[in-house]
N, C-alpha and C positions, 0 to 999 in steps of 0.2 A: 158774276164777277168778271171786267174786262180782263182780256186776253193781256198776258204782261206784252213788253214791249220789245223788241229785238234791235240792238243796236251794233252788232256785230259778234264778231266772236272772239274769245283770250285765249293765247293758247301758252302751255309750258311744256316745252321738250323733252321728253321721255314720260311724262304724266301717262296713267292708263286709257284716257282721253286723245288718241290721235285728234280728232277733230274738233277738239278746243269745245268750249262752255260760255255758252250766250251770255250776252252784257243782257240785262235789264234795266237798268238805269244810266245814262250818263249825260250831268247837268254840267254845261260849261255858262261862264259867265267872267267878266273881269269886275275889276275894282279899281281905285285911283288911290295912290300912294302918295301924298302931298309932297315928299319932300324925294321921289325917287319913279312915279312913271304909271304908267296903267299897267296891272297886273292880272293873269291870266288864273281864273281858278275853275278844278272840276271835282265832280264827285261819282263815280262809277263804279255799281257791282255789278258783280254775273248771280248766274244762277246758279241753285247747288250744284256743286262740282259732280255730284252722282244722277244728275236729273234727269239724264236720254240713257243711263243703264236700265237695261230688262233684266229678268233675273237671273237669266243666262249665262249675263257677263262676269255676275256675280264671283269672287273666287270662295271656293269652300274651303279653305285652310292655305292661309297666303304665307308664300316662302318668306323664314328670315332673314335670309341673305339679301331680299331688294335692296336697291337702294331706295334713299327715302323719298326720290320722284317719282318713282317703279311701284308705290304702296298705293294699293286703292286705300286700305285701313287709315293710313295718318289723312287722307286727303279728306275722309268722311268724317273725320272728328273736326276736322274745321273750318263745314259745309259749304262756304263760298267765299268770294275772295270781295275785299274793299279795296280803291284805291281813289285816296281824297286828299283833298286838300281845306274843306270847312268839315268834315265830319267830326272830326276831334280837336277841338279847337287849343289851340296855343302850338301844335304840334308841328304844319304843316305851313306856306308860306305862298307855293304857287311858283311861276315864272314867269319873269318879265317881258312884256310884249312893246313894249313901247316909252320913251323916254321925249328929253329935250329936244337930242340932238336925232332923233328917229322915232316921230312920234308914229303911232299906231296910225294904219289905215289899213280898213275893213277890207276894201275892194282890192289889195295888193294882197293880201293873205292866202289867197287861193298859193298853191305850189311855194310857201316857206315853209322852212324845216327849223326845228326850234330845238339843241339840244342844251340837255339839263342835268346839271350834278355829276358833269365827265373832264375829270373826274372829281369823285366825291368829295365834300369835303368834310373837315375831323366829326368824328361822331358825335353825338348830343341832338338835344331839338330846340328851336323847328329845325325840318328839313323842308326842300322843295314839297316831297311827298310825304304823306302816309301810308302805311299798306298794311291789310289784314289779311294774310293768304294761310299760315299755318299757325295762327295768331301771331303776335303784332311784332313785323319784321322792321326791314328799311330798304329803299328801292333807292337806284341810283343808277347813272351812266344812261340815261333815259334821253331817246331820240325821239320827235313828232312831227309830224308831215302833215299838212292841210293842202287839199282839195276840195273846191267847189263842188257839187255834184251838178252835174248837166241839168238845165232848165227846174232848177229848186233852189231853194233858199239855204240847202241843209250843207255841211261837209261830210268827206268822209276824212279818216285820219290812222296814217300809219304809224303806229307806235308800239317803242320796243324799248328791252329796260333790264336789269339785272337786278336779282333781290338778297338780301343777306343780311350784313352788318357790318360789328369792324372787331377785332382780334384785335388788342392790345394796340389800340388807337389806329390799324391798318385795318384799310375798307376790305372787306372778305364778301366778294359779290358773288357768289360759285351759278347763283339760277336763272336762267335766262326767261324772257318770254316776251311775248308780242301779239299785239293785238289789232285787229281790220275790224276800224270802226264806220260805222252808216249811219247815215238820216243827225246828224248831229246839229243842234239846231245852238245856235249861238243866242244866251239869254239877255245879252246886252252887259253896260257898263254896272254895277250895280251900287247905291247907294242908301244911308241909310231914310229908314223912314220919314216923311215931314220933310225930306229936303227940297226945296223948291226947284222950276226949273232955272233960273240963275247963277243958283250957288252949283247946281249939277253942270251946266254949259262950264261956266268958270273954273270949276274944277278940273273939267274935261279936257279941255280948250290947250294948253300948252303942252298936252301929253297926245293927243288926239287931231289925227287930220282931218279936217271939216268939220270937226263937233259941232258947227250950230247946224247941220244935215239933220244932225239925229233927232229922231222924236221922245218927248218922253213919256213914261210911261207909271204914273202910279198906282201902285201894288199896294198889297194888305197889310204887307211888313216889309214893303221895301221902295224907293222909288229908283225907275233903270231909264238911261237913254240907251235904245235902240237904234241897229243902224238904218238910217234913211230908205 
């Protein structure tokens, strides 16, 4: 069985975890919005949130009084954490990267910062995000930072976020957290299957700088222009 993947680490503030719980998965990719820009989507879990405990660490009889980021118990009932934007579909939406009048370009990305849902807005779905952390919350107030990584193709990406919901239509964000992501490889524009390379340029083309750079790439179930 290959070795899973390490894409950084998530962490949330007072969790019995000081040192945060490995991403395993994290798929970035955009899309094209015909009537509003290229759009930014990912899909990122960690590992079980108890997966570098010995059984040491173990508590034999955990005080009531924690609070509920102080509880290894609540965190083990709901083993790791999701945050997506296709995992659930209809739910989630993504962020905007690029428009008419600022179209996307790849090679400026390194050091922009992209903030999303600050503040929230009224509750309901979609939202920007989805998130599965102590089953299914809502995250918002979400800041992300891209870096190039020196002499690689991959970014890294600082991101930080608030999770909760809303109390009688006011956003109640009380949980903080943030995440230092690596090796993140950007999957290209993505489109659906059978689209050719014309209708993929053309689409691209007034949301995207240099689109005809990009090469394209026919997938199993999707066709993607990559950047050049």
């Amino acid at each position: 069985m290959p070795a899973e993947k390490d894409y950084g680490r998530i962490f949330f503030p007072g969790n019995p975890w000081p040192k945060g719980h490995k991403i395993i998965k994290c798929d970035w990719s955009a899309r094209i919005e015909r009537a509003t820009g290229l759009w930014f989507d990912f899909h990122i879990e960690s590992e079980s949130y108890s997966a570098a405990d010995k059984k040491k660490d173990l508590p034999d009889d955990e005080d009531e009084n924690l609070s509920p980021t102080a509880s290894h118990t609540l965190w083990d009932n709901y083993n790791s954490l999701t945050l997506s934007t296709t995992r659930w579909v209809g739910t989630a939406y993504g962020f905007q990267a690029g428009d008419r009048d600022l179209p996307f370009n790849f090679k400026k990305l390194s050091g922009q910062q992209f903030e999303i849902d600050t503040p929230p807005v009224t509750e309901g779905y979609p939202r920007p995000f989805a998130i599965y952390r102590w089953g299914h919350e809502e995250v918002a107030y979400q800041t992300l930072k891209f870096r190039k990584e020196p002499k690689k193709s991959t970014f890294s990406i600082d991101w930080q976020g608030r999770i909760g919901g809303f109390i009688d239509n006011k956003p109640d964000f009380p949980y903080p957290f943030y995440m230092k992501l690596k090796g993140v490889a950007f999957q290209g524009i993505i489109f659906s299957a059978g689209t050719d390379r014309h209708q993929a340029y053309d689409l691209a083309t007034p949301y995207v700088e240099h689109a005809s750079r990009y090469k394209v790439r026919n997938r199993k179930d999707h066709t993607a222009l990559v950047p050049g």
